[in-house]
N, C-alpha and C positions, 0 to 999 in steps of 0.2 A: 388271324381272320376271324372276322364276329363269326360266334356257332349256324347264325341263322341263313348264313351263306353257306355253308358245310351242310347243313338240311337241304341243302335244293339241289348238290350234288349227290347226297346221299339215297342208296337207293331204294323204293320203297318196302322191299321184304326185310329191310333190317327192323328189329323189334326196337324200341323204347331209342331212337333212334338218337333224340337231345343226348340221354344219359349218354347213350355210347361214346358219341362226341365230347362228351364232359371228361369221362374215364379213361377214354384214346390220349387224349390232350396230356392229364394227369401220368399218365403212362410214358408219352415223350419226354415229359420231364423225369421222371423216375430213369429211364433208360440212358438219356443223358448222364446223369449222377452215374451211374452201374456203369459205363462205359471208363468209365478215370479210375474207376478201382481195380485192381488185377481180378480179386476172387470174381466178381459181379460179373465180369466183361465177359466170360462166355457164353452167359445167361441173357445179356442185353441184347449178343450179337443174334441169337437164339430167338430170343422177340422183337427185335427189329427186322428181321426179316422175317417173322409174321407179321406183323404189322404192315410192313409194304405189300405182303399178299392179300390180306386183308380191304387194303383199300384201294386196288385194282378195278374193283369194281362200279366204283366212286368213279375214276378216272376215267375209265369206261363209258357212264352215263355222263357225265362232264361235257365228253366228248362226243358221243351219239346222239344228244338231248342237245348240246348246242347251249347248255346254260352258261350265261350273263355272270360273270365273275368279277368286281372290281379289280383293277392292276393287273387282269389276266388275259388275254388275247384269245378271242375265241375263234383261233384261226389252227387247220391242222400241221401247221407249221409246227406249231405247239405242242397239239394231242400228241400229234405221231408218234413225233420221238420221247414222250412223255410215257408212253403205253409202251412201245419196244425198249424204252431204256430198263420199266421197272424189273425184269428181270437182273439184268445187271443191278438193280440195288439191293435184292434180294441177294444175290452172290458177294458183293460190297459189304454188305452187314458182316456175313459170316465168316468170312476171309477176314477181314479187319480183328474180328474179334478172336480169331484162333477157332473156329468150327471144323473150318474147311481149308486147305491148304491146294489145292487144285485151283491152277494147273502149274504150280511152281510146287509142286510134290517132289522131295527126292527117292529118288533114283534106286532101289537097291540090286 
């Protein structure tokens, strides 16, 4: 997605707002990489679920603001389960990557 689309979800108390969007981006890549290596992956899983909380708020205004997104439906068909899912990606991240083991914890 061009940056400049990402700016009109993003919301305005974030500071230096482009960069963010430039080093976020950077950062999915980087996390990506970290996820295929054993050492990395529970560092990635670690910031990929900041990162989902992170841009909650994004998703958020997305959806409250009602912004125009190409390819995107701005219908809350969408938002809804878009905003109650991201918790569950937040627990996906860390599970995946070995943080969290709940709620398939065993047993002692």
């Amino acid at each position: 997605m061009v940056p400049d689309k990402l700016l009109a979800i993003t919301p305005s108390w974030v500071p230096f707002a482009p960069q963010v969007i430039f080093i976020t981006g950077l950062c999915e890549l980087a996390g990506a990489l970290a996820l295929v290596t054993k050492p990395l992956r529970w560092w990635a899983g670690v910031a990929f679920a900041a990162y989902a909380i992170c841009v909650w708020p994004a998703n958020f205004k997305h959806a409250i603001e009602g912004v125009e997104l190409p390819h995107i439906t701005n219908s809350w068909l969408y938002h809804g389960p878009r905003l109650a899912f991201q918790p569950v990606i937040v627990w996906w991240a860390l599970y995946c990557a070995g943080v969290i083991d709940w709620p398939w914890r065993a047993r002692r």
